[in-house]
N, CA, C and O atoms as a DFTB+ gen file, in Angstrom:
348 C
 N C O
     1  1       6.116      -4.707      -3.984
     2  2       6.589      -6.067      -3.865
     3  2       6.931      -6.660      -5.242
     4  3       7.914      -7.391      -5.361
     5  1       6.184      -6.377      -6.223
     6  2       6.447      -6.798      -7.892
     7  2       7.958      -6.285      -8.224
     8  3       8.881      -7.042      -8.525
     9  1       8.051      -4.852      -8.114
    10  2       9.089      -4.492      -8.534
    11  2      10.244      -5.250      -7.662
    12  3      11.097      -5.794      -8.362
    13  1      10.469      -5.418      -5.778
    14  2      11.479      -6.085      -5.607
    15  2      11.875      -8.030      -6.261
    16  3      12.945      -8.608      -6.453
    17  1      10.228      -8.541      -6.437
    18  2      10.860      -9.602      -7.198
    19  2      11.296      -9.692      -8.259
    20  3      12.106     -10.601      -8.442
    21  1      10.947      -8.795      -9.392
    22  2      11.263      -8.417     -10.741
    23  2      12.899      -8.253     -11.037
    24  3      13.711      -8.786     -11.794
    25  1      12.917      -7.424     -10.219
    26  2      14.501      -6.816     -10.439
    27  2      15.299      -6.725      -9.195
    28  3      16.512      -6.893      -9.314
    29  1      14.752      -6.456      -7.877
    30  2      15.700      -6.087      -6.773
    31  2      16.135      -7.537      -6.445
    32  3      17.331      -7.831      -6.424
    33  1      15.398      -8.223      -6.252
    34  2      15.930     -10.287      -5.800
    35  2      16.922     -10.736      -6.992
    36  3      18.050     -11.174      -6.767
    37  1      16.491     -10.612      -8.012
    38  2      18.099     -11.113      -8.765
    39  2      19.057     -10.421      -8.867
    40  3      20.092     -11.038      -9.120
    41  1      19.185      -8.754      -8.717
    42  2      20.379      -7.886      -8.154
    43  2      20.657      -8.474      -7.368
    44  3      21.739      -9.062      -7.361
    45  1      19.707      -8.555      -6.307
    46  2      21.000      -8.481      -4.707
    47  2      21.412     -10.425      -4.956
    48  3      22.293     -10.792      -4.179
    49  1      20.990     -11.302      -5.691
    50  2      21.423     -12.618      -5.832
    51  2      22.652     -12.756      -6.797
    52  3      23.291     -13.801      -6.677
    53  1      23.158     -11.678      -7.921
    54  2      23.756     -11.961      -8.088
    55  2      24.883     -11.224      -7.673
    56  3      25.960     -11.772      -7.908
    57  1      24.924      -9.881      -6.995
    58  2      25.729      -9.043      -6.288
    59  2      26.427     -10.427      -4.924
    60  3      27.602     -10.609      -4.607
    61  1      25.094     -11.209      -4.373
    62  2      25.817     -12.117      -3.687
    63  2      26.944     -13.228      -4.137
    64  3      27.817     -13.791      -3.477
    65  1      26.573     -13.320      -5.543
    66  2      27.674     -14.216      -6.148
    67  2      28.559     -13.342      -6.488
    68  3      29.609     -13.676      -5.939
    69  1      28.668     -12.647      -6.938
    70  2      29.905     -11.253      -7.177
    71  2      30.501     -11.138      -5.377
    72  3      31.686     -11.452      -5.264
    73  1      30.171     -10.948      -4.757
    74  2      30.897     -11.200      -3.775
    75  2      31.578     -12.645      -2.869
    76  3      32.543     -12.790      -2.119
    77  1      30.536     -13.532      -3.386
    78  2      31.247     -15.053      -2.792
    79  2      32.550     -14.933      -3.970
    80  3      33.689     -15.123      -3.542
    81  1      32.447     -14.761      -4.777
    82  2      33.522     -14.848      -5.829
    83  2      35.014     -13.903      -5.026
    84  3      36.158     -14.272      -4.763
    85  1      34.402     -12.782      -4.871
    86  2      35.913     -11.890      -4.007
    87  2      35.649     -12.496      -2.388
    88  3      36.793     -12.757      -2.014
    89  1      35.073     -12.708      -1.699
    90  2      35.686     -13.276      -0.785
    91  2      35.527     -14.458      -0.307
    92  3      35.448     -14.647       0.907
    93  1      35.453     -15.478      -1.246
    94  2      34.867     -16.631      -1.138
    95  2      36.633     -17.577      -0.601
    96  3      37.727     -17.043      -0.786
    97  1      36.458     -19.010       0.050
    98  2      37.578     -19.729      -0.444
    99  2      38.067     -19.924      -1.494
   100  3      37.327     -20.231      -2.429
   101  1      39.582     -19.802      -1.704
   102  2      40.113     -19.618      -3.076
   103  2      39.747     -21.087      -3.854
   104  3      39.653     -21.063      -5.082
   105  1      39.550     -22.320      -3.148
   106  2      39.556     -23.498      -3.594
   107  2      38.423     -23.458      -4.991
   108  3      38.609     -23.685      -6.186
   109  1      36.748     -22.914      -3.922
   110  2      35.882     -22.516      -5.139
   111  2      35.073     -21.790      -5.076
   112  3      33.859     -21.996      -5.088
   113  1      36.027     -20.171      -4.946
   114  2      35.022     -19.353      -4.974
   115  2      34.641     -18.611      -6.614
   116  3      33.954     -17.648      -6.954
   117  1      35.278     -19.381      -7.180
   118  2      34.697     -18.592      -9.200
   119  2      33.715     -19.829      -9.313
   120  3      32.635     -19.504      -9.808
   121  1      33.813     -21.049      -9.007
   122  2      32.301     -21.787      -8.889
   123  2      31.573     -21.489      -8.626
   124  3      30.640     -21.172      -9.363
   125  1      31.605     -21.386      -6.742
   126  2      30.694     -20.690      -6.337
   127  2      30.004     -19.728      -6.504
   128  3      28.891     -19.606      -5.991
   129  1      30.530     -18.912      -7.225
   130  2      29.941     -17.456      -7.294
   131  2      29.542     -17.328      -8.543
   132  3      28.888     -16.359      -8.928
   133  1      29.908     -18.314      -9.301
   134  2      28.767     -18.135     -10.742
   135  2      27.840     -18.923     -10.974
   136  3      27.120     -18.974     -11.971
   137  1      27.836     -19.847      -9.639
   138  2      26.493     -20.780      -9.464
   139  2      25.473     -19.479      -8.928
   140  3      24.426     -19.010      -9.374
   141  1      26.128     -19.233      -8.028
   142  2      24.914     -17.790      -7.733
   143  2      24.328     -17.081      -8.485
   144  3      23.110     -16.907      -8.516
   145  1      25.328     -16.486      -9.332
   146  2      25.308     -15.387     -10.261
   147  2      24.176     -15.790     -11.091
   148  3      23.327     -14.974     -11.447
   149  1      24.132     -17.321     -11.485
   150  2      23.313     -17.877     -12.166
   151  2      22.166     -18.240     -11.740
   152  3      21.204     -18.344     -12.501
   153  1      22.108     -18.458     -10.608
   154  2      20.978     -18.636      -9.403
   155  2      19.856     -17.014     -10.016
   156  3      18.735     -16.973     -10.523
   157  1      20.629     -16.152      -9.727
   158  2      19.980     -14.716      -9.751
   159  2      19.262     -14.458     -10.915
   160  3      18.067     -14.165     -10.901
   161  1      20.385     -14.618     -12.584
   162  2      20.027     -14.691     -13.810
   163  2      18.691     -15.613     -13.918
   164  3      17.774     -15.045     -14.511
   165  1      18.463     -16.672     -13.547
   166  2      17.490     -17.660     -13.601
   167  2      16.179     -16.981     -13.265
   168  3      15.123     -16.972     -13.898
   169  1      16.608     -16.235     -11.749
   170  2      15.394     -15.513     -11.045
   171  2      14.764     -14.609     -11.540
   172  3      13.693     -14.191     -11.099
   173  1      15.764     -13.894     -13.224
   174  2      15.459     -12.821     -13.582
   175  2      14.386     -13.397     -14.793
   176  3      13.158     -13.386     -14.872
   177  1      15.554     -13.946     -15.769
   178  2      14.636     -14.981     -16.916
   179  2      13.098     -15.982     -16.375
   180  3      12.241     -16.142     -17.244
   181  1      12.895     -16.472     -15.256
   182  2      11.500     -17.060     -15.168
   183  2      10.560     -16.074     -15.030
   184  3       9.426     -16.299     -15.451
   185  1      10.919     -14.623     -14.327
   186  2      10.002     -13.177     -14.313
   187  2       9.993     -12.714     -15.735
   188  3       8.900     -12.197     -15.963
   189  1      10.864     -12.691     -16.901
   190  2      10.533     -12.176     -18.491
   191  2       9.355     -12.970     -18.755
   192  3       8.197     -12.685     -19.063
   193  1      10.133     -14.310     -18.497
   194  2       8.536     -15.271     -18.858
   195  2       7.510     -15.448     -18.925
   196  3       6.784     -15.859     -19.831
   197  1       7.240     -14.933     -17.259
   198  2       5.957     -15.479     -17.128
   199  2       5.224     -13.830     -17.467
   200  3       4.013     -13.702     -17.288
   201  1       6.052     -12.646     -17.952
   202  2       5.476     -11.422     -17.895
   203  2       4.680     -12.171     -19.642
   204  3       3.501     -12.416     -19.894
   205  1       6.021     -12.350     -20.588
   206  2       5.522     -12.632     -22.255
   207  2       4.264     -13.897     -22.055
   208  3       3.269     -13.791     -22.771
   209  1       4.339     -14.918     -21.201
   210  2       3.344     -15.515     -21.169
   211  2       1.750     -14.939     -20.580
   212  3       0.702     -15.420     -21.011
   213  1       1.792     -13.921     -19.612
   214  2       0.826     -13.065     -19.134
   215  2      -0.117     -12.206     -20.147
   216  3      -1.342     -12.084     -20.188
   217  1       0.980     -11.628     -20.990
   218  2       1.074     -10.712     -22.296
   219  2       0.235     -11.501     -23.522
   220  3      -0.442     -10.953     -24.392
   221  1       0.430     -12.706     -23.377
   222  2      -0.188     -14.051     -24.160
   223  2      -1.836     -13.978     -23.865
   224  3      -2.717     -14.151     -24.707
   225  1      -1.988     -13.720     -22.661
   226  2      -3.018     -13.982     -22.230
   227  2      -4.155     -13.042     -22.500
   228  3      -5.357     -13.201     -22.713
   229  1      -3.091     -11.661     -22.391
   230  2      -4.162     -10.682     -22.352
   231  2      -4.560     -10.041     -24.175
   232  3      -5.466      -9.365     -24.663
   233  1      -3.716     -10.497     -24.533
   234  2      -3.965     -10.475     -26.596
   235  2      -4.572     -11.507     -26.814
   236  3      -4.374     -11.734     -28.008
   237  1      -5.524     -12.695     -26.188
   238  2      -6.226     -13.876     -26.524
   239  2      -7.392     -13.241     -26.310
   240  3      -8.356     -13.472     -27.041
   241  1      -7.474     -12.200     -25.100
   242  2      -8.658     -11.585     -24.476
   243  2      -9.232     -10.279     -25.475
   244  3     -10.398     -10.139     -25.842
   245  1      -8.077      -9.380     -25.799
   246  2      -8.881      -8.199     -26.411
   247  2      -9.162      -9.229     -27.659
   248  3     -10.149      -8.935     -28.333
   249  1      -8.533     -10.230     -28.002
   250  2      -8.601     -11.054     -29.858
   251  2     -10.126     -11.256     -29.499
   252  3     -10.948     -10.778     -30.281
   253  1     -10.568     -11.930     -28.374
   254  2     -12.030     -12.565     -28.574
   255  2     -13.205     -11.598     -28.261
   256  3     -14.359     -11.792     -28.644
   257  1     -12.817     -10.603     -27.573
   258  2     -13.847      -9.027     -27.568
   259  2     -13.999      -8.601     -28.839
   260  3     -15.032      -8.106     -29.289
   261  1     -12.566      -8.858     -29.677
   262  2     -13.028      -8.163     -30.894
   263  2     -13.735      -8.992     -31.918
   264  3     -14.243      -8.513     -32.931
   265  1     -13.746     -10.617     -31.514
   266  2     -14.431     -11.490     -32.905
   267  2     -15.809     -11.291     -31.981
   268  3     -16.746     -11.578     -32.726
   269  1     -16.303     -10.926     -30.698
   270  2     -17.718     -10.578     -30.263
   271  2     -18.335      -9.662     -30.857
   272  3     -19.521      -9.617     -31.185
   273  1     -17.322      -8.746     -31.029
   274  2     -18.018      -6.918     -31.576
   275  2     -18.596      -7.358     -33.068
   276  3     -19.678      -7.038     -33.560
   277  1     -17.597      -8.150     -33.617
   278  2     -17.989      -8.579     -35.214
   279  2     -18.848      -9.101     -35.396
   280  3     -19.501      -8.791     -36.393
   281  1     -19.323     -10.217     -34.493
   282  2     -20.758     -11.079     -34.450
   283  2     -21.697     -10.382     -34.272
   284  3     -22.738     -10.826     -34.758
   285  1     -21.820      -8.768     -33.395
   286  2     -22.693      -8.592     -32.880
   287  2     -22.532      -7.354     -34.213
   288  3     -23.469      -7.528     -34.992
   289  1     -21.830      -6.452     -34.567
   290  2     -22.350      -5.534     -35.513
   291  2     -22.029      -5.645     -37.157
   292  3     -22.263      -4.701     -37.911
   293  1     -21.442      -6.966     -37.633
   294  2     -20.642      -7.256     -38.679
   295  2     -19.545      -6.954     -39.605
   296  3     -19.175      -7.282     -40.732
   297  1     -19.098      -6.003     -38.413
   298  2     -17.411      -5.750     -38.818
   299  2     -16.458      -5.518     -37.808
   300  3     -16.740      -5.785     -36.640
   301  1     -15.546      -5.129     -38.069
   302  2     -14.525      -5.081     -37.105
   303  2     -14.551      -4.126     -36.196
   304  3     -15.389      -3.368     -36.686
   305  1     -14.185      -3.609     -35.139
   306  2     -13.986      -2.483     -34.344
   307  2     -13.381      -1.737     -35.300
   308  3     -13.998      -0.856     -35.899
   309  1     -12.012      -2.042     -35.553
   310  2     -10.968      -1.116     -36.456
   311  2     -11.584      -0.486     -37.709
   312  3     -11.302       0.638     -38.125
   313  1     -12.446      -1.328     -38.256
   314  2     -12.719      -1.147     -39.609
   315  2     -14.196       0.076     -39.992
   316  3     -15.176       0.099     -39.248
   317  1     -14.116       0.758     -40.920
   318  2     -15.485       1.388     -40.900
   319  2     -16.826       0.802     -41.197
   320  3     -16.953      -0.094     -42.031
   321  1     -18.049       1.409     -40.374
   322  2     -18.699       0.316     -40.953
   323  2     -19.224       0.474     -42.489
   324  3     -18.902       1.467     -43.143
   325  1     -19.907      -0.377     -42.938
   326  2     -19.942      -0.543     -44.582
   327  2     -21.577       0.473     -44.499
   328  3     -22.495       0.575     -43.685
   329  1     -21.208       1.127     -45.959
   330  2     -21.881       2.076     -46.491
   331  2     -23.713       1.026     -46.630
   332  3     -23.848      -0.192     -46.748
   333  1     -24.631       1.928     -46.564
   334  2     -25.634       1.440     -46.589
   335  2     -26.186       1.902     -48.231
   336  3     -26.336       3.066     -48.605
   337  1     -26.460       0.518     -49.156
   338  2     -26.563       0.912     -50.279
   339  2     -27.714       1.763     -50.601
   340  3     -28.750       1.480     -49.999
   341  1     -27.746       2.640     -51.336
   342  2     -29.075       3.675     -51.765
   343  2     -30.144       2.722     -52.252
   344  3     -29.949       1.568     -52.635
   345  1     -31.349       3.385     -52.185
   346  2     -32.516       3.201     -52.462
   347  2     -33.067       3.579     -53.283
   348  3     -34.256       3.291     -53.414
């Protein structure tokens, strides 16, 4: 179901304006059919969105696992931990 709203609903929305355009009334069918066309584009751009805004969400999440790991062992995940000075 993701994948047909992602990509198959603004294909077949703007394939529908690609066709009101060829067989639309001549009066306004290049209106019409790039109101669609645009209808579809719209449908496509609010799904990029809300994917980069999702994407937002989930780099806020590993960011605050990793300032936990630091509190709890005093360095970074990434980083090595620090040498224990001799005695």
């Amino acid at each position: 179901m993701t994948q047909f709203v992602r990509y198959w609903l603004p294909a077949l929305v703007c394939l529908a304006g690609v066709a009101a355009m060829i067989l639309g009334p001549v009066e306004s069918r290049t209106e019409g059919g790039a109101a669609i066309v645009g209808a579809g584009l719209a449908i496509y751009l609010i799904n990029v969105l809300f994917r980069i805004g999702a994407t937002g969400d989930l780099e806020r999440g590993d960011e605050q696992d990793a300032r936990d790991y630091y509190l709890q062992h005093g360095f970074w995940p990434d980083e090595r931990p620090p040498a224990e000075p001799p005695q």
